[in-house]
C-alpha positions in Angstrom: 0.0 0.0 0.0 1.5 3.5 -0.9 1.0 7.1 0.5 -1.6 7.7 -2.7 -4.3 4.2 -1.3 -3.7 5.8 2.6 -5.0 9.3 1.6 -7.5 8.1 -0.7 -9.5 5.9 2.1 -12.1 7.4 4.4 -11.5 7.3 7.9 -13.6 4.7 9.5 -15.8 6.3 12.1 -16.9 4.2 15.1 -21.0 4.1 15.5 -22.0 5.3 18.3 -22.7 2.4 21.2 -23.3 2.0 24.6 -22.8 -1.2 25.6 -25.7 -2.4 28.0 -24.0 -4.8 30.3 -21.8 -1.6 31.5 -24.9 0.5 31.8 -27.0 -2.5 34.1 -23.7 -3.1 36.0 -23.5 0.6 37.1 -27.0 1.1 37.5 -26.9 -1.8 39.7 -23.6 -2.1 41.7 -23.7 1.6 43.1 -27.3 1.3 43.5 -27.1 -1.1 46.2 -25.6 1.4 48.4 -28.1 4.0 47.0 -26.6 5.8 43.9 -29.2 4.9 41.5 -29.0 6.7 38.5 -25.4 6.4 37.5 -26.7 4.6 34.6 -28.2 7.0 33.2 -24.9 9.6 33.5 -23.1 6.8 31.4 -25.8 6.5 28.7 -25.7 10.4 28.4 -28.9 11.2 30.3 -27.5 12.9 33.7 -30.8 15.2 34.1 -32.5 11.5 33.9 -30.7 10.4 36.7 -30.8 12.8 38.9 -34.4 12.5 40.4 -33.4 8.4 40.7 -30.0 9.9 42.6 -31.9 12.4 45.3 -34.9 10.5 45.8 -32.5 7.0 46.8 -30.6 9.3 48.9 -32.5 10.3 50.4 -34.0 7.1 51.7 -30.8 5.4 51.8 -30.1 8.6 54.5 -33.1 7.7 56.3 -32.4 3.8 56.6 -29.0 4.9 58.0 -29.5 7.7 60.0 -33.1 5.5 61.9 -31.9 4.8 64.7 -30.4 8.7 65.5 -32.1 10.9 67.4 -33.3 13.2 64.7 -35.3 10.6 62.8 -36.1 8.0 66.0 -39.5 8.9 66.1 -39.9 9.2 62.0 -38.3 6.1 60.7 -39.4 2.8 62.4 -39.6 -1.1 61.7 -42.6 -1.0 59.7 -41.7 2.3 57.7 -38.4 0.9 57.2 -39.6 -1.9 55.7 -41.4 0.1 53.0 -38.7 1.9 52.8 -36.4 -1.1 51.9 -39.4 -2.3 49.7 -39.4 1.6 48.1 -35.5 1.2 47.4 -35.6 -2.1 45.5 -38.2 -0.4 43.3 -36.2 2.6 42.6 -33.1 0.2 42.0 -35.2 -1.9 39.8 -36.9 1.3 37.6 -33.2 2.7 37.4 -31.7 -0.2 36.1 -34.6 -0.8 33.2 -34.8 2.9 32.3 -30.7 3.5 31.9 -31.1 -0.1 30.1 -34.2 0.9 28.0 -31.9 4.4 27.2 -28.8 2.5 26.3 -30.6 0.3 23.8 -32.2 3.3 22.4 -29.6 5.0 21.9 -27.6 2.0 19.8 -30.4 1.2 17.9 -30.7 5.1 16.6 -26.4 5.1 16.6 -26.6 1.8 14.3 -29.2 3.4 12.4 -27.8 6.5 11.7 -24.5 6.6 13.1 -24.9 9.9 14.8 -25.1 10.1 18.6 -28.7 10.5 19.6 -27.8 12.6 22.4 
């Protein structure tokens, strides 16, 4: 091959991917200790993941502050226990949503080969 081939090919552009097992792993892993959303900040979506961030930190605070004085009288068995329940849910809708948005944005990327977002 001589300089005149190398200047007459196009440069091969990558398609746009996410890869989906990355996004489930970190909207999983770190959502166990009550990051949810991290997903989404990986897929490109950051304003998407922020409600799932606040609102599982906020009840991640509550599970472990429940026994201080400040929330004593708030945050007992049974409301912990919803709360625990409230946490899987949040963990669960994070991880399909940043998973949903991941294949979403491959299918468009494949398609097009321009980033959807």
């Amino acid at each position: 091959m001589n300089s005149t081939d190398c200047a007459n090919q196009a440069p091969q552009l990558r398609k746009p991917f996410k890869d989906p097992l990355v996004t489930l792993g970190l909207s999983v892993i770190p959502g166990i200790i009550g990051l949810f959303g991290i997903g989404h900040f990986y897929v490109g979506r950051p304003l998407r993941g922020i409600p799932f961030l606040v609102i599982g930190g906020i009840a991640a605070i509550m599970l472990i502050f429940r026994e201080s004085s400040l929330l004593s009288g708030i945050v007992n068995s049974g409301v912990a226990a919803l709360l625990y329940v409230f946490l899987l849910f949040i963990l669960i809708a994070s991880a399909v949503d940043a998973l949903m948005l991941a294949r979403a944005y491959n299918k468009e990327g494949m398609a097009t080969g321009i980033a959807l977002w």
